[in-house]
C-alpha positions in Angstrom: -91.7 101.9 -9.5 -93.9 105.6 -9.3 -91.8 108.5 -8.1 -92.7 110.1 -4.5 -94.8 113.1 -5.7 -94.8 114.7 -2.3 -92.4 117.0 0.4 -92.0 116.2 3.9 -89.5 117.7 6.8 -87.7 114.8 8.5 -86.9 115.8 12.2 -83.6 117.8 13.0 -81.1 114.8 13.3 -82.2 112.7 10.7 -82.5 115.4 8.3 -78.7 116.0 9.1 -77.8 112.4 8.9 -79.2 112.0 5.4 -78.2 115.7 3.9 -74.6 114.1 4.6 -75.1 111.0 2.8 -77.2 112.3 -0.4 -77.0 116.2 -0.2 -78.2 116.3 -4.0 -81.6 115.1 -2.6 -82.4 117.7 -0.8 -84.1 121.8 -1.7 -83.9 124.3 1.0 -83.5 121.8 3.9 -86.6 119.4 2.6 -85.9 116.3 1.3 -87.5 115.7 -2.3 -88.5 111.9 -2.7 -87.8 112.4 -6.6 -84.2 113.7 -6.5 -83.4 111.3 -3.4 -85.0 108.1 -5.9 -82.9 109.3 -8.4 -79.7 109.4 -6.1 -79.8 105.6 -4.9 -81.4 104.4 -8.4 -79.0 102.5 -10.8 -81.0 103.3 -13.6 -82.5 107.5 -14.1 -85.5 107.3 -16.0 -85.5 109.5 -19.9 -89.0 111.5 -18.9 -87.1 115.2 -19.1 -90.3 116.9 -17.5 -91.8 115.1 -14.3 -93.9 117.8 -13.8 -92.6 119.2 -10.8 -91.2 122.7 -10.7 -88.0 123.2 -7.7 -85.4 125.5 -7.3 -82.4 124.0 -8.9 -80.3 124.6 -12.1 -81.0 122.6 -15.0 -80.4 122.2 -18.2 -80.8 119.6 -21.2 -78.9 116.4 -20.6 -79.0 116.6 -16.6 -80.1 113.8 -16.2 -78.2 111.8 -18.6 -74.9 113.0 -16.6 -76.7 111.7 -13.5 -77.0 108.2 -15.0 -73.2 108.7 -16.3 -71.9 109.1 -13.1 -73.9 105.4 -11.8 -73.1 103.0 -15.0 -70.4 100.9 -14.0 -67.0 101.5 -15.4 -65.5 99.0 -18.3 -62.1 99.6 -18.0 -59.1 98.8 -15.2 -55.9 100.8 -14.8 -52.6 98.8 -16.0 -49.1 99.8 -14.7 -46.5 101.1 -17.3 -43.6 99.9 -15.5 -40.6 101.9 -16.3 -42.3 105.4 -17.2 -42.1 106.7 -13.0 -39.2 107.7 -10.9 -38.4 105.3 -7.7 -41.9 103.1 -8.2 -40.9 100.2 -5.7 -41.2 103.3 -3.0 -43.4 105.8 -3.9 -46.3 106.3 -3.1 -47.2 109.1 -5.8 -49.7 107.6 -8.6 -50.2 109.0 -12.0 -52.6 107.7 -14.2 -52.9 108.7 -17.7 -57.2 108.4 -19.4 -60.7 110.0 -19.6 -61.0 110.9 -15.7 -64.7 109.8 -15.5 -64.1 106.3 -16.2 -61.0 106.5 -13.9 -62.5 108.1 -11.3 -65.2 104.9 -11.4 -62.5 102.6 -11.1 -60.9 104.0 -8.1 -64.3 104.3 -6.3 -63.9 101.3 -4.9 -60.3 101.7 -3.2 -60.3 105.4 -2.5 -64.1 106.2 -1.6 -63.3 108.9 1.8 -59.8 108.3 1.7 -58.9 111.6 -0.5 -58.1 114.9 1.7 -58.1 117.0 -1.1 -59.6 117.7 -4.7 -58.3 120.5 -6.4 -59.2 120.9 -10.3 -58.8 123.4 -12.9 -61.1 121.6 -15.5 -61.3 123.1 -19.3 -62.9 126.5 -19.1 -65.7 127.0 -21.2 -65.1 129.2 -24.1 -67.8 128.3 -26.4 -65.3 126.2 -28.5 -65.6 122.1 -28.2 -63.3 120.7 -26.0 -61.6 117.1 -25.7 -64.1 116.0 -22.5 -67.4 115.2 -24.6 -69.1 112.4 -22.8 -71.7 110.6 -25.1 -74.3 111.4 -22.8 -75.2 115.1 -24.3 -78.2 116.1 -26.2 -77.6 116.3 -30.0 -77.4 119.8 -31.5 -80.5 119.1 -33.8 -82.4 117.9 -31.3 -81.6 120.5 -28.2 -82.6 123.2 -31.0 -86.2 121.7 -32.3 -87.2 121.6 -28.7 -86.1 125.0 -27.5 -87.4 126.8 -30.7 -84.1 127.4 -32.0 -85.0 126.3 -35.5 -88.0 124.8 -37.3 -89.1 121.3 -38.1 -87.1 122.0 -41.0 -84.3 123.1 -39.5 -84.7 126.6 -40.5 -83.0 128.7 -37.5 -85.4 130.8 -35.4 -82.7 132.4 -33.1 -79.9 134.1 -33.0 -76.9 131.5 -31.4 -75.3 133.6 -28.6 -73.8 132.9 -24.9 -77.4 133.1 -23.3 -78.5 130.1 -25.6 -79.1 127.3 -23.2 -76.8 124.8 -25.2 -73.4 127.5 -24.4 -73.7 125.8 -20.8 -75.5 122.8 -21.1 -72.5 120.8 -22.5 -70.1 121.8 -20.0 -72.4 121.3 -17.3 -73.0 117.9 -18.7 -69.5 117.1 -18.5 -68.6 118.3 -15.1 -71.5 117.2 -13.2 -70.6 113.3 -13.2 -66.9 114.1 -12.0 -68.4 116.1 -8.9 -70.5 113.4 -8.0 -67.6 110.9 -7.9 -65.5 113.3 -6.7 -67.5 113.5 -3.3 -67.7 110.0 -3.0 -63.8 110.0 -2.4 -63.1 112.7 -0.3 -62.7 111.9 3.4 -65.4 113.2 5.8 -63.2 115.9 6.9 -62.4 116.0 3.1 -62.0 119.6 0.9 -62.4 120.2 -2.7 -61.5 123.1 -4.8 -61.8 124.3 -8.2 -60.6 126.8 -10.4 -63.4 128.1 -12.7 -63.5 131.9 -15.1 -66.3 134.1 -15.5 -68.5 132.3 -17.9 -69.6 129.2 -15.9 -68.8 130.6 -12.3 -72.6 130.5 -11.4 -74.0 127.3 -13.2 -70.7 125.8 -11.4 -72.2 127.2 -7.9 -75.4 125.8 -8.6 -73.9 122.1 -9.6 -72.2 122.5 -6.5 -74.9 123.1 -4.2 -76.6 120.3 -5.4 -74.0 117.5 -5.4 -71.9 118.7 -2.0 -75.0 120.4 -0.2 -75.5 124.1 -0.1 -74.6 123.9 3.6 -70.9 122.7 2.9 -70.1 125.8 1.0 -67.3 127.6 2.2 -66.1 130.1 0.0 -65.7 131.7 -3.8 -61.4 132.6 -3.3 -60.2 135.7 -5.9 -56.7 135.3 -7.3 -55.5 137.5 -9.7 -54.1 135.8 -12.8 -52.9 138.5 -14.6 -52.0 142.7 -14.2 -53.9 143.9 -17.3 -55.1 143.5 -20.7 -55.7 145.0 -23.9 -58.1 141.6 -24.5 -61.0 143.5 -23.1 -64.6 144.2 -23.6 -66.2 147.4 -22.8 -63.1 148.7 -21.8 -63.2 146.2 -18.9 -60.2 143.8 -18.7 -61.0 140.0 -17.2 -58.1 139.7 -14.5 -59.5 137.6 -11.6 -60.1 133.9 -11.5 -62.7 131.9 -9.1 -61.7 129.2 -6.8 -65.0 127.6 -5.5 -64.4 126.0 -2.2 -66.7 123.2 -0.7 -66.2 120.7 2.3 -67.7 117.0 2.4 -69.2 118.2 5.9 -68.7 119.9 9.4 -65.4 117.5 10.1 -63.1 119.7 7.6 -61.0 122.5 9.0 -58.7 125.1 7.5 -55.0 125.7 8.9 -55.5 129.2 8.8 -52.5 131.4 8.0 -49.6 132.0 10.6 -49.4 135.6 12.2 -46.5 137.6 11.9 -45.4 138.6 15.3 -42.2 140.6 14.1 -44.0 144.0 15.2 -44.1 142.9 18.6 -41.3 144.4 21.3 -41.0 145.6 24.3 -39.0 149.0 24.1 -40.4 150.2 27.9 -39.8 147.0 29.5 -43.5 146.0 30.4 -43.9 143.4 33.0 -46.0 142.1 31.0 -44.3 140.8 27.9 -43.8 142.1 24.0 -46.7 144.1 22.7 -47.7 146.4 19.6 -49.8 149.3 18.6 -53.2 148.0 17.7 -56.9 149.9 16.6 -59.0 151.5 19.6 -61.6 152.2 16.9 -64.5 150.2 15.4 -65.9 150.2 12.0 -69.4 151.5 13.3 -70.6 155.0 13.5 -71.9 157.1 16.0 -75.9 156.4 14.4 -75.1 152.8 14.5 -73.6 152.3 17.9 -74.3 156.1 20.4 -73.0 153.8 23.2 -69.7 153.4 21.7 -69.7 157.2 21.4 -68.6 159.6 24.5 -65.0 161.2 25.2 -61.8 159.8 26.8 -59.4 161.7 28.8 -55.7 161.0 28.8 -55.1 160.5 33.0 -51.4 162.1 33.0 -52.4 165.1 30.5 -55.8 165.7 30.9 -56.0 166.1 26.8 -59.8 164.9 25.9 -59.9 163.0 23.0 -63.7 163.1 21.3 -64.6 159.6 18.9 -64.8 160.0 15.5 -69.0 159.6 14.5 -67.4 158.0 11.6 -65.5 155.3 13.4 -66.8 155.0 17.2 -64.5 153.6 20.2 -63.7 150.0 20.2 -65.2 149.1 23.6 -68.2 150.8 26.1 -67.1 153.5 28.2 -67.0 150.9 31.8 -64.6 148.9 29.6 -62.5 151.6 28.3 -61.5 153.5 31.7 -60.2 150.1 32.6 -58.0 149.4 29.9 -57.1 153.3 30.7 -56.5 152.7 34.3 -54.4 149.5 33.6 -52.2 151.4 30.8 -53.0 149.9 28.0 -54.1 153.1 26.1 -51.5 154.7 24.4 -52.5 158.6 24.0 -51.0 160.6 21.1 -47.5 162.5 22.8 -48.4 166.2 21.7 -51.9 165.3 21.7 -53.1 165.3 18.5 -53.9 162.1 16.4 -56.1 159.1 17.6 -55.2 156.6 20.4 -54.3 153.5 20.0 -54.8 150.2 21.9 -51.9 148.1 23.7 -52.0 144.8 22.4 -49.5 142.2 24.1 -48.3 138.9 22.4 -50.0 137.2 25.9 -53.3 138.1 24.6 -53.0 136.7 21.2 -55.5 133.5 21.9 -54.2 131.7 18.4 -51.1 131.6 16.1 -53.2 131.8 13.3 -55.6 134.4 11.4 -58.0 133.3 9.3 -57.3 132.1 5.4 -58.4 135.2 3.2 -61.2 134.7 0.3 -58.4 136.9 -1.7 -55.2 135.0 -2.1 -52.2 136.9 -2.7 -50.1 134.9 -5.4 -47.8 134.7 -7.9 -49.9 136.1 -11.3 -50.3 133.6 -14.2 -47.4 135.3 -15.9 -45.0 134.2 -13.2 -46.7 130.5 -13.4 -45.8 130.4 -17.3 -42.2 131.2 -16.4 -42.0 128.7 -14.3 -43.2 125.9 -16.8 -40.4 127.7 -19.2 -37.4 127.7 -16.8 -38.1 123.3 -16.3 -38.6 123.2 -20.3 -36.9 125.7 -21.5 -40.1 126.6 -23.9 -43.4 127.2 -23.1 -45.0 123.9 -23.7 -48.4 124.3 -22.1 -50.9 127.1 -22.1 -52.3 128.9 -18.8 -50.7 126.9 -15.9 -51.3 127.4 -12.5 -48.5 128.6 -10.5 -46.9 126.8 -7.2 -47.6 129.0 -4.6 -51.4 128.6 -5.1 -51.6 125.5 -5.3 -49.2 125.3 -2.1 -51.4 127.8 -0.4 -54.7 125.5 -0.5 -52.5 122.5 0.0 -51.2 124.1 3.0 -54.7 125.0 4.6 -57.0 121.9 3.5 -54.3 118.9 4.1 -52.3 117.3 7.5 -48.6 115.8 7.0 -49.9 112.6 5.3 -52.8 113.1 3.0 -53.8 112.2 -0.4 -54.5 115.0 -2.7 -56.4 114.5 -5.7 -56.2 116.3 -9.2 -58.3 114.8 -12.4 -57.6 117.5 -14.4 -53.6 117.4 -13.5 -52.2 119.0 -17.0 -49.3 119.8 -16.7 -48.9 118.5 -13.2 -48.8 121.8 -11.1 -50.6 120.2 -8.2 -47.8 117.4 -7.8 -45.2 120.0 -8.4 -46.8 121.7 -5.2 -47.1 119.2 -3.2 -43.5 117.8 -3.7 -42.2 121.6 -2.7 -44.5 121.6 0.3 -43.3 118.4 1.6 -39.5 119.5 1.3 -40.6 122.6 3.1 -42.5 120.9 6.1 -41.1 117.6 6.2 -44.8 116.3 5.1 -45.6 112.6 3.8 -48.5 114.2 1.3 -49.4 111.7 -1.6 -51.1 112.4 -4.5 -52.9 111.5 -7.5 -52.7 112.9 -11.2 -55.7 112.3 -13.6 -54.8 113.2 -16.9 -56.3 112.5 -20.6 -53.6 111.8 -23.0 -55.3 114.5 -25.0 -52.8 114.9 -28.1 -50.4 118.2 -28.5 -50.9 120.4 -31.3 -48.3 119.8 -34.1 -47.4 123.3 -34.7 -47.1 124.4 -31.3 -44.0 124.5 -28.5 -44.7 121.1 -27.0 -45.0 119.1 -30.3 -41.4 120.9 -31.2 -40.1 120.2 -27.8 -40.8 116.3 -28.6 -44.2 115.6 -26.3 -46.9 113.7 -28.0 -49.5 114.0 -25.5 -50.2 116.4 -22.3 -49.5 113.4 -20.1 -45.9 113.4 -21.3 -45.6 117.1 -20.3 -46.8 116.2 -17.2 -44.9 113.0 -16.0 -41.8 115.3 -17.1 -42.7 118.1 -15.0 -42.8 115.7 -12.1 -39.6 114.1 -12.7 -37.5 117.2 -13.3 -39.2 119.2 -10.8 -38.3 116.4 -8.5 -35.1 115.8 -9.3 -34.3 119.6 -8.6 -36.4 119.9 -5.2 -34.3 116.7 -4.2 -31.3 118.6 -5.3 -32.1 121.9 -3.1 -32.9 119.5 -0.3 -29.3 118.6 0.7 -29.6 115.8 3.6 -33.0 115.7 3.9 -32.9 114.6 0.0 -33.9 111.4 0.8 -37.5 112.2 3.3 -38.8 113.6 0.2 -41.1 111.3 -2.0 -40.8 112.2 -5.3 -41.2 109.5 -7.4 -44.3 108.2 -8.9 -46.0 105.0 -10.4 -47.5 105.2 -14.0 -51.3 103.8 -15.0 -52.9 103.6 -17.3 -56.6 103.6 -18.6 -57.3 100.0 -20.5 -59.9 97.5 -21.2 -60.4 95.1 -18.4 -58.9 91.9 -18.1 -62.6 89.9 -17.3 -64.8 88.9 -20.3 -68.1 90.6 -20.6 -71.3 88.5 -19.1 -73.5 87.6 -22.4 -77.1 87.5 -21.2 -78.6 84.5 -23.0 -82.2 84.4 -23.1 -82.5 80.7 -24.4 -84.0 77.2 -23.0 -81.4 75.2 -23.5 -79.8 74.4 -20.0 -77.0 72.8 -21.2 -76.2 76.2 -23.2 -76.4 78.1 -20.1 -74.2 75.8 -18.0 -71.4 76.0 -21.0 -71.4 79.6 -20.2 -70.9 79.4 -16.5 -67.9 76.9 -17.8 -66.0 79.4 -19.8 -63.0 81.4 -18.7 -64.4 84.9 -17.0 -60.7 86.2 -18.3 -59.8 87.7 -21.4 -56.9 85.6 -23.3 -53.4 87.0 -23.4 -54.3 88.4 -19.7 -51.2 89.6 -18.7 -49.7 89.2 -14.8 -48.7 92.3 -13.8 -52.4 94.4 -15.5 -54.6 91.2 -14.0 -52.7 92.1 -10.4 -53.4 96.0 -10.4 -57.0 95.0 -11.6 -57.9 92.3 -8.6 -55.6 94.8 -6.5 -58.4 97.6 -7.3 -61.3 95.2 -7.5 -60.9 93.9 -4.0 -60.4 97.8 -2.7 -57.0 97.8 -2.5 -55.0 100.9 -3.3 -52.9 101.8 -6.0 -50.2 102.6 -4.0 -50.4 99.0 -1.8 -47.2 97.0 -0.5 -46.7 94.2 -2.7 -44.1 91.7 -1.5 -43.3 88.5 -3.4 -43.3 85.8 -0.5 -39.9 83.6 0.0 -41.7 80.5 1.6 -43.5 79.2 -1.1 -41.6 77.1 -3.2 -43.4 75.9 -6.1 -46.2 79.1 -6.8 -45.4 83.0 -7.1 -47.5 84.2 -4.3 -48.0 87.8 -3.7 -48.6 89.6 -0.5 -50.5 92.9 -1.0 -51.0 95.0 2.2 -52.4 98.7 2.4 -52.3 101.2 5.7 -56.0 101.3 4.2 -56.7 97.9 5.3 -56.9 95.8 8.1 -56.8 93.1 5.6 -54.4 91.4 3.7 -54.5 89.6 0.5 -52.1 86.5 -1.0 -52.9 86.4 -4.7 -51.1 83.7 -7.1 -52.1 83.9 -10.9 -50.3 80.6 -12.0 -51.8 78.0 -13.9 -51.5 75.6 -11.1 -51.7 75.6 -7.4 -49.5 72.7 -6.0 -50.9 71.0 -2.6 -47.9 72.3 -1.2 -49.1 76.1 -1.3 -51.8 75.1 0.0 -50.3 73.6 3.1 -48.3 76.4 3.9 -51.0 78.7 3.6 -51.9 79.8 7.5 -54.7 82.2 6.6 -56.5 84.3 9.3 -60.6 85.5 9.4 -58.5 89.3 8.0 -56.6 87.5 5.1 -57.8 85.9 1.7 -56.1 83.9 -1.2 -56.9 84.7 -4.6 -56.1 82.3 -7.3 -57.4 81.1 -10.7 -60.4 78.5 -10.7 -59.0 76.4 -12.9 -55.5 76.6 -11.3 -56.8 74.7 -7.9 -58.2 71.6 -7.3 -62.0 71.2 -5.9 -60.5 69.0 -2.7 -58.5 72.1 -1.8 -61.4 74.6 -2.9 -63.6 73.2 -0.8 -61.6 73.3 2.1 -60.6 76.8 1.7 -64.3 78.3 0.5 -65.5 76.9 3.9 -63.3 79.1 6.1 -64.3 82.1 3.1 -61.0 82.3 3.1 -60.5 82.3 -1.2 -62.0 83.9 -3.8 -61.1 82.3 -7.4 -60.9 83.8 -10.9 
């Protein structure tokens, strides 16, 4: 199929409709018919130059990470039974593998479910790190074509942070993850992500693309430490970036709740509580000459000219009526500024704006905090509690899933359990983590963790077990259990294409077993569970009526259907009779385990689906 080589404006409301769906598709409001092919294609063409120059970031390997994002995952999650805290309750999931591959296999149960993203993904330092995709351009290669060295390898260049290869690996890795990331955030969904100086801007730009440069909301500044001597030019590297984006106009932000303490009513005004507020503006007398004249004080007769530098708040007709109705406070011995009377009654919200700076515990205070549950310092540069509480707080409602596929050492779940002791909330989330191993010399090897995922599932369970502990009688509204997953290969054989003639051949192939042997009950369950868009965190209830077959019920608030899955060996006629199956529910069963009488009988209602 030829590419579209051409630009054209849609009109006003499907341009909107289609920005929503496929936002990468589109440069400064137009929709390109190359980007938008490549979007819905399974398959993105090798060609690295099509000729066509757009505004856009780039880099070597972009579009390999596009086509990494749409090949079909080969893996399924297994439960590790025993490895959680409460798992016939919870509804907390923690799943331990390579998040990309993960993040395929939920696609399918949790595309727009997810409230909130937040990551803090491997920052890039110019050193490899443990997320390299085998979708990347080799070194050799990337450097021949960009004149870095000769045909005999012989370098050209000198290799420094402006070399196109610095970024072009990270931005290979992360790209993928974004684009599956939107596909499971809600429509009124929010994602964040904590990114450093070095890939701040290519991060914006990936961004742009994959969530649309409309659903930008904000860059947030924390500060993550007060100073130090690791500095260049005599500059020191405090601040962090949080980039903000929405899935669309649906999402909201809480805001943050005023603090009315300043408020009284010491002179007994009619008209309620009130405080001292600005009369001024932050215009000058250049910018605004209406804003500009004098005010006299009515019981003193003290004129009071406006500062050029910081003009009245309101025109002159508006001002002698605030005057006349006392709500101008003038200066006692007349000097000083006047000042507005604000009352409580004209507050029209209880809630200001979230600021782009967010006030929060440093990183130092954040490494204590991993130290007092440890007692050692077993992982590097966490986050601390009360940012991730803060964006919890304005992105999510009571009962949201929040989403983290670069959890560490679990900071995010840690959050999320304190916030729902705080507000009585029903958040749920989900850890991502790679089982990426500890170094042997350092403080987690020597504190007995193998892997970061151990650091992490302990975090959760002893930061739970003292949030239940502070909780008193409400111990038991809290949720702070979790299953355990786990990234494996899938249960189901791989199709072998076979590009003989011999019929018979091909009709032993459709014969065979589709599952792998020694399939296991409990990993082929989670795997149809996931398949057939179920959740992770589903109800599964093992059914008292029938006799002679396990039957499982799985239910999900998800769903308006149900499933009834049975993986023994044999269905016995009288499962089959007691099955009372609606157009919402579906059995689920082994095809060699049920007979083709009772097949038959059940495939014309589509009411089974066999394995």
């Amino acid at each position: 199929m030829e590419k579209f080589t051409s630009k054209y404006k849609l009109n006003e409301e499907q341009l909107n409709q289609l920005k929503q769906i496929v936002p990468e598709a589109f440069r400064d409001n137009i929709l390109d018919f190359n980007s938008l092919y490549e979007a819905l294609s399974d398959f993105i063409e090798n060609d690295e130059d099509s000729g066509l120059e757009q505004f856009g970031l780039t880099w070597p390997g972009k579009r390999q990470a596009k086509r990494a994002a749409a090949i079909p995952p080969v893996g399924t999650l297994v439960p590790v039974p025993g490895d959680g805290v409460d798992e016939d309750t919870t509804r907390n999931i923690y799943i331990e593998g390579d998040n990309l591959e993960v993040l395929k296999i939920l696609r399918k149960a949790y595309t727009g479910r997810v409230k909130m993203i937040y990551i803090d993904p491997p920052y890039n330092t110019g050193n490899d790190f443990i997320y390299d995709d085998n979708f990347t351009e080799s070194v050799e290669s990337y450097q021949k074509r960009t004149g870095q060295v000769d045909e005999n390898g012989v370098k050209m260049t000198t290799n420094n942070r402006s070399d196109g290869r610095f970024h072009s690996k990270w931005c290979s890795m992360i790209y993928p993850r974004l684009r599956l990331a939107r596909e499971l955030l809600s429509e009124d969904g929010v994602i964040f992500i904590s990114i450093d100086d070095n890939e701040v801007a290519q991060l914006r730009k990936i961004c742009d693309e994959i969530f649309g440069e409309g659903n930008f909301v904000a860059i947030f500044v924390w500060k993550k430490r007060t100073g130090s001597n690791d500095s260049t030019n005599a500059v020191s590297q405090d601040l962090d970036y949080i980039l903000c984006f929405v899935k669309s106009n649906h999402a909201t932000f809480n805001g943050e709740k005023k603090d009315f303490a300043k408020y009284d009513n010491p002179d007994k005004d009619p008209r309620g509580e009130w405080a001292k507020d600005n009369l001024t503006c932050n215009k000058t007398a250049s910018e605004r000459p209406n804003l500009f004249y004098p005010i006299t004080d009515p019981k003193t007769g003290i004129i009071y000219q406006a500062n050029p530098n910081r003009v009245w708040a309101y025109e002159k007709q508006r001002m002698e009526r605030i005057i006349s109705e006392n709500k101008v406070i003038f200066p006692k011995n007349g000097k000083g500024t006047p000042t507005y009377k604000r009352h409580k009654s004209e507050i029209r919200s209880d809630f200001k704006p979230f600021s782009t700076l967010i006030e929060t515990k440093i990183n130092a205070v954040a490494t204590k905090e991993v130290q007092e549950i440890f007692s050692s310092q077993v992982f590097s540069y966490p986050k601390a509690v009360d940012l991730l509480k803060q964006l919890t707080t304005q992105a999510t409602i009571s009962d949201s899933i929040i989403l983290d596929f670069f959890s560490g050492s679990s900071t995010t779940a840690h959050a999320i359990m304190k916030l729902n002791a705080e507000d009585n909330g029903k958040r749920r989330f989900i850890m991502i983590q790679l089982p990426e191993i500890c170094d042997k010399d350092g403080e987690a090897a020597k504190a007995g963790f193998k892997n970061i995922c151990e650091i992490g599932k302990e975090r959760i369970r002893r930061a739970g077990k003292k949030i239940k502990e502070e909780a008193g009688l409400n111990a038991d509204n809290i949720d702070t259990g979790f299953k355990v997953f786990r990234l494996a290969p899938s249960n189901y054989k791989a199709w072998e294409n076979y590009n003989g003639t011999d019929t018979k051949q091909l009709e032993e192939l459709f014969k065979q077993d589709s599952l792998k042997p020694g399939w296991k009950e409990d990993d082929l369950l989670t795997e149809v569970i996931l398949l057939e868009g179920f959740p992770l965190d589903s109800k599964v209830e093992l059914l008292p009526q029938f006799n002679k077959n396990k039957v499982k019920k799985i239910s999900s608030d998800f769903h308006d259907n149900t499933l009834y899955i049975c993986l023994d060996k044999d269905i016995h006629n009288e499962t089959i009779e007691t099955l009372s199956l609606t157009d919402k529910e579906r059995f689920i069963c082994l095809d060699s385990a049920i007979d083709d009488q009772s097949k038959i009988r059940l495939e014309d209602k589509n009411l089974i689906k066999t394995l």
